[in-house]
Each structure stands twice: as C-alpha cells, then as structure tokens.
C-alpha positions in Angstrom: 0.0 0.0 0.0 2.8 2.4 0.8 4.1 1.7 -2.0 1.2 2.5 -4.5 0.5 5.6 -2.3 3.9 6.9 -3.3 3.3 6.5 -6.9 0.2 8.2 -6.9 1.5 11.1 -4.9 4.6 11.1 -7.5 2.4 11.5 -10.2 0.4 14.3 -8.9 4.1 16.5 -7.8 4.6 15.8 -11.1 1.3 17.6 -12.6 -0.5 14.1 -13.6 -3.6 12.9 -11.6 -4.0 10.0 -9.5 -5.5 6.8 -11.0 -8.9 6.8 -8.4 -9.7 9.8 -6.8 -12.5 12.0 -6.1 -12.4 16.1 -5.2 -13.3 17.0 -1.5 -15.4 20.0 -1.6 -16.3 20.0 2.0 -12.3 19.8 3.4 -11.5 23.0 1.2 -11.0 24.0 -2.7 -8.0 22.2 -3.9 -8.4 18.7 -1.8 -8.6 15.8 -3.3 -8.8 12.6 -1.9 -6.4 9.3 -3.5 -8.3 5.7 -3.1 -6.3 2.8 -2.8 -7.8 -0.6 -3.2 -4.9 -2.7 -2.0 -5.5 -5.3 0.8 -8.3 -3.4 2.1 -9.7 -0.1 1.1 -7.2 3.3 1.8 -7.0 7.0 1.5 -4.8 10.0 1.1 -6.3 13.0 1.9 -3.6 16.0 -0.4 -4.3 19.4 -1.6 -1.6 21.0 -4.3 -1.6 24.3 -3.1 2.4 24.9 -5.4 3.6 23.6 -8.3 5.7 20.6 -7.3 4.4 20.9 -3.7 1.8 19.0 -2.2 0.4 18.4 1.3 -1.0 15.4 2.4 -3.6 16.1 4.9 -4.4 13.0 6.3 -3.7 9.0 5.3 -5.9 6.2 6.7 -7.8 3.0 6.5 -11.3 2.9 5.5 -13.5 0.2 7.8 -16.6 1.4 6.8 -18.5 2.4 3.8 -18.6 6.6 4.9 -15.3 8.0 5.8 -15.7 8.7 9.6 -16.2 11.8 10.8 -13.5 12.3 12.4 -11.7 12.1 9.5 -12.8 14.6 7.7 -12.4 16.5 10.8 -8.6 16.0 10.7 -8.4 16.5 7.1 -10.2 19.9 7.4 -8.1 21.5 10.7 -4.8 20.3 8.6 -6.2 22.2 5.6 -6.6 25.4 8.1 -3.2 25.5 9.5 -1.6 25.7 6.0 -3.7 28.3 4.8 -6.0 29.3 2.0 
C-alpha cells in the first residue's frame, strides 16, 4: 500500500492525476482525496496548493462504507493550518 500511495502522490508532484480519486469539496478547494484498493480499502487526503508541492492532509484506513467523521475533521483542521 505504501508503495502505491507513493506513486500516486509522485504522479500528482509531477502535474498528472492519480488513478482513483474523487475532489473533496467539504475539506476546502483544492483537496482531493487518492483511493487505494490494496489489501483493504485506503485514503490520502492531499491538496496541491504549489507547483511541485503537495500536502498530504491525512492518510488512513477505510473500515466502513462513509469516511468517519473524524476524519474529515482531521483533514479539514490540517487544511486550516496551511492556509487558504
């Protein structure tokens, strides 16, 4: 999984767009979040705010069908501190 995750980050430092992902409105214009389908179900919570420069916001295991709460929560207080 770390692995995979590292080539879909690479790809989007390097202008491209992950494989599976889906924008994520609610956490604040520019996130995106990276699905990972390897040995359960993962995601990488990012935002490119500078060319070649991306934050990732948050990294974790789904259990469930909805992303918990407290997630998203995480996601958007990361998204805060490095500003809009």
């Amino acid at each position: 999984m770390r692995r995979e995750a590292g080539f879909q980050l690479d790809a989007v430092q390097r202008g491209g767009m992950p494989s599976d992902f889906k924008p994520m409105l609610n956490i604040g214009a520019g996130a995106y979040e990276i699905r990972l389908h390897i040995k359960g179900e993962w995601r990488i919570i990012y935002v490119a705010k500078i060319t070649n420069v991306i934050y990732v916001l948050h990294a974790f295991q789904k259990k469930t069908q909805k992303t918990r709460r407290k997630d998203i929560e995480l996601a958007i207080r990361r998204f805060r501190q490095i500003g809009d």
